[in-house]
C-alpha positions in Angstrom: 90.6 103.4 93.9 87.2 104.6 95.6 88.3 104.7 98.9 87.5 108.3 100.3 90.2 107.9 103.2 94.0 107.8 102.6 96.7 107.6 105.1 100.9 107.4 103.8 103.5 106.8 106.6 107.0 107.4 104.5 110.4 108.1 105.4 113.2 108.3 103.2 113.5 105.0 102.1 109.7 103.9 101.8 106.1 105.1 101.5 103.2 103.1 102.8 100.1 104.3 101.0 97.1 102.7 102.7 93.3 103.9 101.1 91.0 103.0 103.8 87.0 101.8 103.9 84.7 100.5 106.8 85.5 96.9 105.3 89.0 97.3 102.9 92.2 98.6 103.0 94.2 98.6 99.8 98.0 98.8 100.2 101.0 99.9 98.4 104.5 100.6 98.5 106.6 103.1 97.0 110.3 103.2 97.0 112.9 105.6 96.0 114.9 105.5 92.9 118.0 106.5 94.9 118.2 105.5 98.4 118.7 108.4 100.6 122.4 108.8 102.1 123.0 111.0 105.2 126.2 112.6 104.8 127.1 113.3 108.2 129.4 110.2 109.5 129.6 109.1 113.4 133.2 110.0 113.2 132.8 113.3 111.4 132.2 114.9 108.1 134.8 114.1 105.0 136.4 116.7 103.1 133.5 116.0 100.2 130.5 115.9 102.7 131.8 119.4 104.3 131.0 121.4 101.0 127.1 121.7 100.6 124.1 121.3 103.1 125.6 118.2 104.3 122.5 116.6 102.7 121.3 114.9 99.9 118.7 116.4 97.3 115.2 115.4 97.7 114.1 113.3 95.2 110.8 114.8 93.7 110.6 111.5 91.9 110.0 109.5 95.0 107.2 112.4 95.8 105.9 112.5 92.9 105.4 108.9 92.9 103.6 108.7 96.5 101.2 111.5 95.3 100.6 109.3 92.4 99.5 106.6 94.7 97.6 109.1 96.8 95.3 108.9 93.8 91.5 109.1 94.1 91.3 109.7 97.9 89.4 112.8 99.1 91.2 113.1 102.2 94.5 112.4 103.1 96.6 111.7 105.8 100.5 112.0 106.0 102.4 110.7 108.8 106.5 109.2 109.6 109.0 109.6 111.6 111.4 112.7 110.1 111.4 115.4 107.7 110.0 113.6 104.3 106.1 113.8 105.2 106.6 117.8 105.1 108.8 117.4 101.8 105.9 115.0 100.3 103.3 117.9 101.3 105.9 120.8 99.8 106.0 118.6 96.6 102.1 118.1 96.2 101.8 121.8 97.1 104.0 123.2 94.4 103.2 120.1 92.0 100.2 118.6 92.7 98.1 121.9 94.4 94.7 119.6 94.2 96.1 116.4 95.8 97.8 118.7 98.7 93.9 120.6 99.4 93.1 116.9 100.4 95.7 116.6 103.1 93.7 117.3 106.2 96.8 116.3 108.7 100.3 116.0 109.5 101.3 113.6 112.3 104.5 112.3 113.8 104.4 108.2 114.0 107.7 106.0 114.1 107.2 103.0 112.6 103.7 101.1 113.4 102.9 98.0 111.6 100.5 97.7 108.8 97.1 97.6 111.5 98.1 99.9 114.1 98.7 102.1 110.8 95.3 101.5 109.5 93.8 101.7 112.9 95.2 105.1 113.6 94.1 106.7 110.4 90.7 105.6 111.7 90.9 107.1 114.5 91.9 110.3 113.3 89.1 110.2 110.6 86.8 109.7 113.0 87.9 112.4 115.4 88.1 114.5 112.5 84.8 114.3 110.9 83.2 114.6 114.7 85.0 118.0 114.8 82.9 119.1 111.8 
């Protein structure tokens, strides 16, 4: 991919990898090879949930996968909803230290569609290179 803009929204359960040019937008999507479980139950923890974190693992497949995808852009940008977009950038920093020099932000976004996605990294590029 030639694109020199890349923006992933992910959460635990999927990462949208958007590369981004004036005229084209290639998409994918990455899944996990485990869907993340949360623990903690409405009603209280069980006897097995109590021991541990009361989380599961990260799973530096998943991570490693979306950093795979990241592939090619020169600057990226990571946003979602929860914790995973800092796990993704504590993966490419121990694992992948040239992919995580390319991360140039870190936003909080729920869940936009595919556009308001795109048209928000856009936005941010643009802001971005003005502040240069």
């Amino acid at each position: 991919m030639s694109h020199y803009h890349a923006v992933v929204w992910l959460d635990h359960a999927e990462a949208r990898v958007m590369h981004i040019a004036p005229d084209d937008v290639e998409k994918s999507v990455v899944h996990p090879t485990q869907p993340h479980r949360h623990l903690h139950h409405r009603r209280g923890l069980t006897h097995d949930d109590a021991v541990g974190s009361g989380r599961a693992p990260e799973d530096q497949a998943y991570y490693h996968e979306v950093i795979e995808a990241l592939a090619g852009a020169q600057e990226i940008l990571v946003v979602g909803p929860g914790q995973a977009k800092l796990a993704l950038i504590k993966h490419a920093a121990a694992h992948d230290p040239l992919v995580a020099q390319k991360i140039v932000g870190v936003e909080t976004v729920d869940h936009p569609s595919d556009g308001q996605l795109v048209a928000y990294a856009r936005k941010y590029f643009v802001a971005k290179d003005r502040m240069l």
